[in-house]
Residue, then its C-alpha position, 0 to 999 in steps of 0.5 A: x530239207x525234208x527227210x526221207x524215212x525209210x520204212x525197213x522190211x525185217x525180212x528181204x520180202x519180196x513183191x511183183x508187179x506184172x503189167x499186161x496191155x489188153x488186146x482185143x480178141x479179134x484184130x490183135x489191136x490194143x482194146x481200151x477197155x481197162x475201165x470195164x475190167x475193173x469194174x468187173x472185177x469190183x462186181x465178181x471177184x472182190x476179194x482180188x480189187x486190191x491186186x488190179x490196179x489201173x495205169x496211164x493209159x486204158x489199155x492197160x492193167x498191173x497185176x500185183x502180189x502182197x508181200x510174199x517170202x519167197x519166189x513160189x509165195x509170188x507166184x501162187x498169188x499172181x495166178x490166183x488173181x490172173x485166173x480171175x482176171x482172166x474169166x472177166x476178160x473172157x466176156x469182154x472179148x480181150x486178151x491179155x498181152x504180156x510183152x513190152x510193146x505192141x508190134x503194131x498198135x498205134x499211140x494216137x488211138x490209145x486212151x488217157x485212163x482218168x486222173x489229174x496224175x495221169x493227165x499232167x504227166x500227159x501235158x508236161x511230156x506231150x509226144x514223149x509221154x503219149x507214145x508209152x505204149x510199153x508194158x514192164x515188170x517190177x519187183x520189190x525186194x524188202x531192205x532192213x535198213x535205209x544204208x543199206x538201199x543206195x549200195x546195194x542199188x549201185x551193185x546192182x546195176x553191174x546186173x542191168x544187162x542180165x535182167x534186161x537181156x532175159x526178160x527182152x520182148x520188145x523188138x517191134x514197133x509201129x509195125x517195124x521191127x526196130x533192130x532192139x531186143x527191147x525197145x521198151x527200155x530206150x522209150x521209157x528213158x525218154x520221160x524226164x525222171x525215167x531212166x538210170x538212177x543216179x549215184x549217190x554216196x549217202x541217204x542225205x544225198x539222195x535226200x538233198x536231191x529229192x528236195x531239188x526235184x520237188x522245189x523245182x516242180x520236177x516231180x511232188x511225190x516221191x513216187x514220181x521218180x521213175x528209174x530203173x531201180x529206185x529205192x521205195x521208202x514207204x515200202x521198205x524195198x528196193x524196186x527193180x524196174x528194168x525188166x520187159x513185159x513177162x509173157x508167162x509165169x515160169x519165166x517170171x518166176x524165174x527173173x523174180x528169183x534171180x533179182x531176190x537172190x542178187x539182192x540177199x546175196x549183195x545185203x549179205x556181203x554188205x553185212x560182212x563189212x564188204x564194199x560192194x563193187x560198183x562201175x561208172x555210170x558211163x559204163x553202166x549206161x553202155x550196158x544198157x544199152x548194149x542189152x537193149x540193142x542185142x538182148x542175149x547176144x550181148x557182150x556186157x562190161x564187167x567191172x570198173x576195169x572194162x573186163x567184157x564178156x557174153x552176157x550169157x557165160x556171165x550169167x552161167x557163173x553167177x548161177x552157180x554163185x547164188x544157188x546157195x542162197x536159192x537154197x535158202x529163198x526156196x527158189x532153186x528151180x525157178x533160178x534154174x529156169x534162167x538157164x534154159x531162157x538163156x539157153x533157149x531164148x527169150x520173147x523177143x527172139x520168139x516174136x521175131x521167129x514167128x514173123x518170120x515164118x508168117x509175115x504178120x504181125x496179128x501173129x506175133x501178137x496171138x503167139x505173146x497171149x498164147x505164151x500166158x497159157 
């Protein structure tokens, strides 16, 4: 069994990924012109070709930060690079589209983007794989040392159904409105290493498994584990993955700060010689899907002893829990902004009061790029 070296960060470092699907400016539809995108990119703004990175499918663009210290670092450096990406999609005559799925766009339509990762993945998974038409976020939180990765990421599922329920924008699909806040989280779990991580007691578990995956041909690169939250060895990071597609920066930013603060507060009380709380995957499994049917009107398991709750009252407490860390990362008024989504609503809620009031999902689709600004 080969190890798995972690390359621990010595500061919780933070980096973003902001998937955007790429509609055309017309018909709403989904545009295949990812390729030409970037191709723009290389020729006018070369000083960005690092931070725009290409996808499965050709419709699709990710837009990524260095590593950054702090929640406003983050997002200065994504409006940076989406303020460029932006005047190149401008004279391709496409939008950038911020949600997890497309209310209507059709999978058949939709093209491979070239490689032999992409087109294996294609071919192991066929209908599965063809129908991942969803867009998410992932944000990396930096670990100073590989025992602290697996419970901190146990802890941090108590915390799947708030992430997930915030940054909802999924409810509509193929032209139907699926009942789901996210259908994005129950389509991504169909791939064969996606979904809930499993739970592991130590790193040479982790690692016995990662050997099984690869002697079995399930996976060759580590990478190709999708969960929800994974831990990123080479990086030094804990990855969140659960999080819809973001439809603007202020809400991002303030998912961003939320996942930073829950992880230095979850290093800290490790730190202090904590045993950091955990519940069964069955009822981390419940939570999921709780959130994903009712976004933030869902009611959330607790703890191991089935203690439920709204998931926004939930949330009212642990804001006040981590404002002291926030203080710390810099980031107080963007966790704040977690409050006036929960408040407020989120994507998915909007989307739906747009089809209300106009019957048409172009509508849906041109209020989602609208929310980009």
């Amino acid at each position: 069994m080969t190890p798995i070296e972690f390359d621990g960060s010595p500061t919780p470092s933070l980096g973003v990924e902001w998937e955007f699907a790429l509609t055309d400016k017309g018909t709403g539809d989904l545009s295949n012109s990812a390729a030409d995108l970037f191709a723009l990119v290389s020729e006018q703004s070369p000083d960005r070709r690092g931070k725009v990175h290409k996808e499965l499918l050709r419709n699709t663009v990710e837009i990524v930060t260095g590593v950054c210290r702090d929640t406003p670092e983050a997002m200065a450096d994504l409006r940076g690079t989406l303020d460029s990406v932006r005047d190149h999609t401008e004279q391709l005559g496409v939008d950038l589209y911020g949600a997890g799925t497309h209310p209507f766009a059709e999978w058949s339509t939709q093209l491979l983007t070239e490689g032999h990762r992409y087109a294996e993945l294609i071919e192991r998974t066929q209908w599965w794989g063809r129908q991942m038409l969803i867009w998410g976020v992932h944000v990396h939180v930096g670990i100073s040392h590989r025992d602290k990765v697996l419970p901190i990421l146990d802890a941090l599922l108590n915390y799947y159904p708030h992430l997930l329920a915030l940054s909802a924008s999924s409810p509509m699909w193929a032209g139907q409105d699926t009942g789901y806040a996210s259908n994005r989280a129950m389509m991504f779990q169909q791939l064969p290493t996606a979904g809930l991580p499993f739970q592991f007691g130590t790193w040479a578990e982790f690692e016995a498994f990662v050997a099984d995956q690869k002697t079995t041909g399930i996976i060759d690169h580590i990478n190709e584990i999708r969960w929800d939250i994974r831990p990123s060895p080479h990086l030094g990071t804990i990855e969140v993955r659960v999080c819809d597609g973001m439809t603007n920066l202020t809400d991002l930013a303030a998912i961003v700060a939320l996942i930073h603060c829950l992880v230095v507060e979850l290093d800290r009380r490790l730190e202090a010689g904590e045993t950091l709380p955990q519940m069964a995957p069955w009822l981390v499994q419940e939570n999921k899907w709780r959130a994903a049917r009712y976004g933030l009107d869902a009611i959330v398991i607790l703890d191991a002893d089935c203690t439920e709750r709204l998931v926004t009252d939930d949330l009212a407490d642990l804001l006040v829990r981590l404002e002291p860390i926030a203080r710390e990362l810099n980031c107080v008024t963007e966790l704040g902004r977690v409050a006036h989504i929960a408040e407020h609503g989120t994507s998915y809620q909007r989307q739906r009061e747009v089809y209300r009031r106009s019957r048409s999902l172009r509508e849906v689709v041109a209020s989602v790029v609208a929310e980009l600004g």
